[in-house]
DRENDO-1510 file (C-alpha; in Angstrom, 1 decimal, always signed):
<recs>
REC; n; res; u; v; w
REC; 1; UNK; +8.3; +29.1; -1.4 .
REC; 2; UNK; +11.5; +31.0; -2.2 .
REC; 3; UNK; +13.1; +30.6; +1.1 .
REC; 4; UNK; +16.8; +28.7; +1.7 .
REC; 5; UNK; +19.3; +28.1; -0.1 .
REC; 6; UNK; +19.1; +28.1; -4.1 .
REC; 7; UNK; +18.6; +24.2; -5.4 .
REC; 8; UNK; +22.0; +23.3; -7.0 .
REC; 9; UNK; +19.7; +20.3; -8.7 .
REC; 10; UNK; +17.1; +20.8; -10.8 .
REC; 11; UNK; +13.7; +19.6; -10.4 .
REC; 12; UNK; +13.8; +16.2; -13.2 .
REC; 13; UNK; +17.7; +15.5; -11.1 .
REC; 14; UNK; +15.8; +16.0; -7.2 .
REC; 15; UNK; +13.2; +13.7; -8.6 .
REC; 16; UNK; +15.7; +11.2; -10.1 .
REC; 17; UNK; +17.9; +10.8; -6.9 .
REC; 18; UNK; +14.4; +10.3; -4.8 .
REC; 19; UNK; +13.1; +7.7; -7.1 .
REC; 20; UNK; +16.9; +6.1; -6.9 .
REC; 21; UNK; +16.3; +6.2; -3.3 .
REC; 22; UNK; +13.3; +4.5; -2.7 .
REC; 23; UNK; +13.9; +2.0; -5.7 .
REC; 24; UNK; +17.2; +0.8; -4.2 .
REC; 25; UNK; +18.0; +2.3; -1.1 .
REC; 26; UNK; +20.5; +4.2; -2.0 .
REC; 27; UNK; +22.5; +5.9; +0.6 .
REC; 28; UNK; +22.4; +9.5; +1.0 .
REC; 29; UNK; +26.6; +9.9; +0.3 .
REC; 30; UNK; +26.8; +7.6; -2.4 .
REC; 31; UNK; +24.0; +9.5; -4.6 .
REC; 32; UNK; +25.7; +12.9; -3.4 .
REC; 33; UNK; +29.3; +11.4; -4.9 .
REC; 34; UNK; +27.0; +10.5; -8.4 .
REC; 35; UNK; +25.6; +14.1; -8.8 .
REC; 36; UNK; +28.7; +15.9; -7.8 .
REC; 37; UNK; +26.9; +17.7; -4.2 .
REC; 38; UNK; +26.8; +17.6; -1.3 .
REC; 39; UNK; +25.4; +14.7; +1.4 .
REC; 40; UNK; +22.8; +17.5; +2.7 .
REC; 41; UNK; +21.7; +18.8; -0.8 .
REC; 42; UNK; +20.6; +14.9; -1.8 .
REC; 43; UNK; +18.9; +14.7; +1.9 .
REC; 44; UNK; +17.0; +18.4; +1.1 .
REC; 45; UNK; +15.7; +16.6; -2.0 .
REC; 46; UNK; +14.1; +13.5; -1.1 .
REC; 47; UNK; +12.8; +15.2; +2.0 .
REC; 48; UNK; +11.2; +18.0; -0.4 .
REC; 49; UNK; +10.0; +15.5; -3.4 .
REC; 50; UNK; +8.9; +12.5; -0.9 .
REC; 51; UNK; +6.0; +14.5; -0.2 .
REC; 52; UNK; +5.0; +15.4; -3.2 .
REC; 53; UNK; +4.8; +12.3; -4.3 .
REC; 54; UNK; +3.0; +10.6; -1.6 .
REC; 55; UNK; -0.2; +13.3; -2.8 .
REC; 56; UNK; +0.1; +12.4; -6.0 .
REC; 57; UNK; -2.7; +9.4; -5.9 .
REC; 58; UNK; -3.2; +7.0; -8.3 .
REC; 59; UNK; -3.7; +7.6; -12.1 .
REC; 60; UNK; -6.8; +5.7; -13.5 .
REC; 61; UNK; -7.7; +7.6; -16.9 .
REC; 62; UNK; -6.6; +10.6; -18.5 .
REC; 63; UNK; -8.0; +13.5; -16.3 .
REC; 64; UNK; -8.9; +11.5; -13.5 .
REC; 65; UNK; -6.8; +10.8; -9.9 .
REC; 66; UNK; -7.6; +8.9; -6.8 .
REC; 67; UNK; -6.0; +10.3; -3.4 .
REC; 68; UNK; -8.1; +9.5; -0.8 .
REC; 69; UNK; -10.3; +6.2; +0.3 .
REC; 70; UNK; -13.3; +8.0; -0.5 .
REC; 71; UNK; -12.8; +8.2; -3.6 .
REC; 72; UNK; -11.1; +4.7; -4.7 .
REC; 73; UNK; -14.4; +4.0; -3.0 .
REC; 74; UNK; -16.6; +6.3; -5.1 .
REC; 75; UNK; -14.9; +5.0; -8.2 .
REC; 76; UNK; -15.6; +1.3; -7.3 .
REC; 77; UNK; -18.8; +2.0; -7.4 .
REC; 78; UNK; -19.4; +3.9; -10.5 .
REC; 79; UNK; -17.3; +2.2; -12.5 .
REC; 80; UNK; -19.2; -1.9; -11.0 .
REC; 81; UNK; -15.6; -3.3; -10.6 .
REC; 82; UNK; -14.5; -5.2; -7.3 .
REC; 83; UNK; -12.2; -3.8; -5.4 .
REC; 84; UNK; -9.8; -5.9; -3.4 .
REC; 85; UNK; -7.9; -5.1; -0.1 .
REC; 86; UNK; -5.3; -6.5; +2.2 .
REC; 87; UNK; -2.9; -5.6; +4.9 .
REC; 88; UNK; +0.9; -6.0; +4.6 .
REC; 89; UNK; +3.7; -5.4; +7.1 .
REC; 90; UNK; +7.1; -3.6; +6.5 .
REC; 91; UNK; +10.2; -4.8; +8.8 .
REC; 92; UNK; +11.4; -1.4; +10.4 .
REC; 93; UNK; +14.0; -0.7; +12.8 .
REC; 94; UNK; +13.5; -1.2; +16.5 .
REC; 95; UNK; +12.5; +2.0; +18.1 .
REC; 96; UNK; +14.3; +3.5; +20.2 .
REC; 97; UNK; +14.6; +2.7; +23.9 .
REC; 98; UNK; +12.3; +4.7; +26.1 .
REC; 99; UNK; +9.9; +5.4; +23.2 .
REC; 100; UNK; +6.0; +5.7; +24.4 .
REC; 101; UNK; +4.6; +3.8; +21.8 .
REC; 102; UNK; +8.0; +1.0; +21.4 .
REC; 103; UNK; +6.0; -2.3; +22.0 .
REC; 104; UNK; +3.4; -1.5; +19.6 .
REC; 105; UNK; +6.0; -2.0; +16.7 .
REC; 106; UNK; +6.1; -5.5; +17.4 .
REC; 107; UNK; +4.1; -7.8; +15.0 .
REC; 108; UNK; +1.7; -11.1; +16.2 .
REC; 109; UNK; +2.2; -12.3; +12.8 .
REC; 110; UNK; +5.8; -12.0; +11.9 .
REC; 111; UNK; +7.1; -11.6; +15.5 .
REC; 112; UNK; +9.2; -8.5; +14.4 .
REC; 113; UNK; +8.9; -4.7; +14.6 .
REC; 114; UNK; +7.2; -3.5; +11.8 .
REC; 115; UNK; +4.1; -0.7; +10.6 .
REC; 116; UNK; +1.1; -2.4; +8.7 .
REC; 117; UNK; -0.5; -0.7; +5.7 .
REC; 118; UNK; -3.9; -1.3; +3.3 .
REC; 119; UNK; -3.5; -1.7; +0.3 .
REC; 120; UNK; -6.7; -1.8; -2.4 .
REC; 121; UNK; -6.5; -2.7; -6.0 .
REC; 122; UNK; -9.5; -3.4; -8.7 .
REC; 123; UNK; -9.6; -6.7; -10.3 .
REC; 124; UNK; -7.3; -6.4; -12.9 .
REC; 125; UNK; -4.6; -5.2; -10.0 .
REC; 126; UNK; -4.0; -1.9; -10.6 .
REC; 127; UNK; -2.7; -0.1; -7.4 .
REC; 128; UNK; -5.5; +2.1; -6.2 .
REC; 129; UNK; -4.9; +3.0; -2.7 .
REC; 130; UNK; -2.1; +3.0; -0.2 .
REC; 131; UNK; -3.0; +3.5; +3.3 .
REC; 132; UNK; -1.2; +5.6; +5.8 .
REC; 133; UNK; +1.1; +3.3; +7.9 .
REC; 134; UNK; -0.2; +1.9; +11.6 .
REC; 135; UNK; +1.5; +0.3; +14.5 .
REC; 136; UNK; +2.4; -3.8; +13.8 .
REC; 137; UNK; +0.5; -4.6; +16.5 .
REC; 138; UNK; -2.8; -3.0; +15.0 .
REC; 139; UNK; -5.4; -5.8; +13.5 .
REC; 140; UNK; -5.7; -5.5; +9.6 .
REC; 141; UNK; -10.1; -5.7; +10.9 .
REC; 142; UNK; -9.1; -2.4; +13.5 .
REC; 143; UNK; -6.8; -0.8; +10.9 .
REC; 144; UNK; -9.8; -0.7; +8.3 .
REC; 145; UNK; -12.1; +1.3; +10.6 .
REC; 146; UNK; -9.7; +3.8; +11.8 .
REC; 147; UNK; -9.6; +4.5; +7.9 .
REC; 148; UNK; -13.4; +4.7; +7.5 .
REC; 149; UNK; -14.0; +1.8; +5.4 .
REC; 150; UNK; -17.2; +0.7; +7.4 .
REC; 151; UNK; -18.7; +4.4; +7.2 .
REC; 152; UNK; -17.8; +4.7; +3.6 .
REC; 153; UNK; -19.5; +1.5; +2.5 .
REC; 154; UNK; -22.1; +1.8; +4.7 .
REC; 155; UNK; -23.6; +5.0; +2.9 .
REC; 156; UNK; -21.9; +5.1; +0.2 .
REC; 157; UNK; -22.3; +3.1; -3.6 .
REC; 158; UNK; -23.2; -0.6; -3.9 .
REC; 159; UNK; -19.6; -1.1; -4.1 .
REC; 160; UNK; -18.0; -5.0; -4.3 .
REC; 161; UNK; -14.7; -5.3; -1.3 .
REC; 162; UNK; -13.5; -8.8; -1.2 .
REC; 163; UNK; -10.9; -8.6; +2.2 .
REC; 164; UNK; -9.4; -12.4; +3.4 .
REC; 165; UNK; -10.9; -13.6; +6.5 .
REC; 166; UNK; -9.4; -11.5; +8.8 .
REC; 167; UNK; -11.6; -8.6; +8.1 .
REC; 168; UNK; -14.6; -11.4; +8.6 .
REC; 169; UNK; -17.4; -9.2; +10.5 .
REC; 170; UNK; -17.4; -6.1; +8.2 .
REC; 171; UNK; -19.8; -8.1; +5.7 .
REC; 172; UNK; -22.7; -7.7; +8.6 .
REC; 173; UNK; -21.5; -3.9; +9.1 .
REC; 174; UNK; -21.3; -3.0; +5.6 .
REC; 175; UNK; -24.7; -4.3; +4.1 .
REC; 176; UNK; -23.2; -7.3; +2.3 .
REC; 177; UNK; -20.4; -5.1; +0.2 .
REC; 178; UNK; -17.4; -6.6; +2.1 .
REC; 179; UNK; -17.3; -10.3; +1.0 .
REC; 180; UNK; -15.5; -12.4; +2.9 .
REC; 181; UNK; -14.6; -15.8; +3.0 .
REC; 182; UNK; -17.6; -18.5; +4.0 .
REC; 183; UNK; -17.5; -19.3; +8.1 .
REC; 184; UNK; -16.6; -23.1; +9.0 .
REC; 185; UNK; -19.8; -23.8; +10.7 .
REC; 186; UNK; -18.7; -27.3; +11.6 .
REC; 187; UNK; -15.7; -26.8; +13.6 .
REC; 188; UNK; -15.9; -30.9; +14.8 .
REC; 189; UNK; -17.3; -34.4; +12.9 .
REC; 190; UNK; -18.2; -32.6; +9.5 .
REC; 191; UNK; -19.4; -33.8; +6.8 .
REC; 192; UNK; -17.5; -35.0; +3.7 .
REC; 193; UNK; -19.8; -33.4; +1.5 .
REC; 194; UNK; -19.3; -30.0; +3.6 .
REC; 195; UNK; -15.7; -30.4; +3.7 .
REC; 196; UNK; -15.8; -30.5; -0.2 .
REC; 197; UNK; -18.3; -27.6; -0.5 .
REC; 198; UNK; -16.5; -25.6; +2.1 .
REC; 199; UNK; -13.0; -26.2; +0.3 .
REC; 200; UNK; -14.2; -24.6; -2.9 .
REC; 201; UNK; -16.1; -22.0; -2.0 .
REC; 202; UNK; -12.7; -20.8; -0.2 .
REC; 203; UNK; -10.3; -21.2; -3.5 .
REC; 204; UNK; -13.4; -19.8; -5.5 .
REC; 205; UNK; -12.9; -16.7; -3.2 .
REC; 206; UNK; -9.0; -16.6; -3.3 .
REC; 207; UNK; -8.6; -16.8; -6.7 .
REC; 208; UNK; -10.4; -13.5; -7.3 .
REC; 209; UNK; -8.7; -11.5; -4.5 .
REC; 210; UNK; -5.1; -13.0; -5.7 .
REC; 211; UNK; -4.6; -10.0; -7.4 .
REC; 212; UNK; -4.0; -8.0; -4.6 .
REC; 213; UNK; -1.2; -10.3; -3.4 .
REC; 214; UNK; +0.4; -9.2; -7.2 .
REC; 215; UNK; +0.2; -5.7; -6.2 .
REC; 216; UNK; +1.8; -6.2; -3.0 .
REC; 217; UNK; +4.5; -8.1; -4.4 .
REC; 218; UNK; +5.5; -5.2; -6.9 .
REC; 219; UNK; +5.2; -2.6; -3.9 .
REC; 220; UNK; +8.0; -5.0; -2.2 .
REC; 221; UNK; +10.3; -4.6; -5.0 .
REC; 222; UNK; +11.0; -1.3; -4.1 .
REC; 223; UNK; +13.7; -2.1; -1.4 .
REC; 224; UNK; +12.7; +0.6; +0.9 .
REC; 225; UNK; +9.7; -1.5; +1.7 .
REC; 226; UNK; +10.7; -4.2; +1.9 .
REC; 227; UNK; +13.0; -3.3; +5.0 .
REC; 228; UNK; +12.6; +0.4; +6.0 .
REC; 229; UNK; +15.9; +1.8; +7.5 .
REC; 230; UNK; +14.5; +5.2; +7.7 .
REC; 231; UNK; +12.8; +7.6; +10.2 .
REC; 232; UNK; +9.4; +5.9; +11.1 .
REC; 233; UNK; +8.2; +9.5; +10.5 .
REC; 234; UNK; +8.6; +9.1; +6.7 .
REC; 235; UNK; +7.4; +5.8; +6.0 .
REC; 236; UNK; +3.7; +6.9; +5.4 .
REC; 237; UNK; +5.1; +9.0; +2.4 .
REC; 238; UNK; +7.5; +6.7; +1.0 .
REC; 239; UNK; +4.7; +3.7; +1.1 .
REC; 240; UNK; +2.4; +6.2; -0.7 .
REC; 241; UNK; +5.0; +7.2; -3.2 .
REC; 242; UNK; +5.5; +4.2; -4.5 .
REC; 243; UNK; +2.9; +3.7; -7.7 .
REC; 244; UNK; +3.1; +0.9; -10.2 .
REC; 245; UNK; +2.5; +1.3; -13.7 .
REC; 246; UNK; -1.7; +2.4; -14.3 .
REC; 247; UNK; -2.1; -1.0; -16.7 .
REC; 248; UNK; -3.6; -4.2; -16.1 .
REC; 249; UNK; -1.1; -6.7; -14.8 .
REC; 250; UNK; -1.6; -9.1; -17.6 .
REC; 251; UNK; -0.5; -6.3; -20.2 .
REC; 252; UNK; +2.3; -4.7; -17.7 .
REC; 253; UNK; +5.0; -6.8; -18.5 .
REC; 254; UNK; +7.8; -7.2; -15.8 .
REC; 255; UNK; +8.5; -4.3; -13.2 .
REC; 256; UNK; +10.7; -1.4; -15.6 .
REC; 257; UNK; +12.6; -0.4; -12.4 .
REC; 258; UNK; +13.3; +3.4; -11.8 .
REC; 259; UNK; +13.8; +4.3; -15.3 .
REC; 260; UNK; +10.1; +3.3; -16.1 .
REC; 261; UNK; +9.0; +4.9; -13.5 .
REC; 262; UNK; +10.9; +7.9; -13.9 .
REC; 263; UNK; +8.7; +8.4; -17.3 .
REC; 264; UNK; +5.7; +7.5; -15.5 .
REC; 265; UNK; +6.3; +10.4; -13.3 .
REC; 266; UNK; +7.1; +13.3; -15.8 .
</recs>
């Protein structure tokens, strides 16, 4: 604190041109030109406010803040909502050559490079938790317990988790607090009775964790995650700076773009 150079940009105008940013990608010159600095002044900005915005957490009430898993878990539990989680992949640049870790970029699902985050909302589809990034070749199942999901449910409060079925053995783990999607136990000659049962117990399941595919849409309006062109280093904090509005979706009303969100913040 108090070292460098003086800010030539107050704190409301760093905030503004990092929001601008991640909201639209904004190149680093082009937002320099629109404040009247210099290229390097917008870049000390957004590398200074990024951060402070990816500990920010999540807003729930007045007085009260989620930052880490354990307590969007702890909160689930009190409070006797469901929470809801799901892993999504960002498209990121290919790494460059002679990079350790290159080849772990690259995605079984979507066949590009990319990092993989969880995301956890409630079931109205509020955003509650943003995970720190992980390789695209890292299972959403793998990612989950290198976060301590199966530890904090284990001991922790009755708390409800519906995942889709690739997070399938964490029910057993967890005591029954990750539900998951019914097993096929016919895979050959079943029933038509079974197929029938088995066919709505499935869409019974999704449409109560379809929420969480809202909340993943609204994080992908943000055009730095939707393709990140940046520093793999950074993408941790910019996924975990972006926050939607703390409202249920059915009274949020369409995204308000950076000028909501610029409110939201101050």
């Amino acid at each position: 604190m108090g070292a460098g150079a003086k800010h030539q940009l107050v704190f409301v105008d760093r905030l503004l041109a990092t929001l601008v940013h991640l909201r639209h990608a904004a190149k680093h010159d082009v937002m320099a030109s629109w404040f009247g600095v210099d290229r390097s002044t917008i870049t000390r900005a957004i590398g200074e406010v990024r951060p402070l915005l990816a500990e920010r957490g999540c807003t729930i009430s007045t007085g009260m803040r989620l930052r880490t898993l354990a307590e969007v878990i702890d909160q689930i539990g009190a409070s006797g909502k469901t929470g809801i989680i799901d892993g999504t992949e960002i498209r990121v640049r290919h790494p460059a050559a002679g990079r350790k870790d290159r080849d772990k970029f690259i995605s079984g699902k979507s066949k590009q490079n990319a990092v993989k985050t969880m995301v956890v909302t409630d079931g109205d589809g509020r955003m509650l938790f943003c995970s720190p990034t992980q390789h695209g070749n890292c299972a959403d199942i793998t990612h989950a317990r290198q976060l301590g999901l199966v530890r904090l449910l284990e001991g922790g409060p009755a708390a409800e988790i519906l995942p889709d079925a690739g997070y399938q053995s964490l029910g057993a783990q967890t005591g029954g607090r990750v539900v998951t999607p019914p097993h096929r136990k016919f895979k050959k000659k079943a029933p038509d009775w079974y197929e029938e049962m088995h066919e709505r117990q499935r869409k019974a399941h999704s449409s109560r964790r379809i929420r969480v595919e809202h909340g993943i849409a609204h994080l992908k309006n943000w055009r730095t995650l939707a393709r990140h062109l940046g520093r793999p280093e950074h993408i941790s904090d910019t996924v975990k700076s972006r926050r939607r509005p703390d409202v249920p979706s059915a009274d949020r009303g369409p995204d308000p773009g950076t000028a909501g969100v610029i409110t939201k913040y101050r």
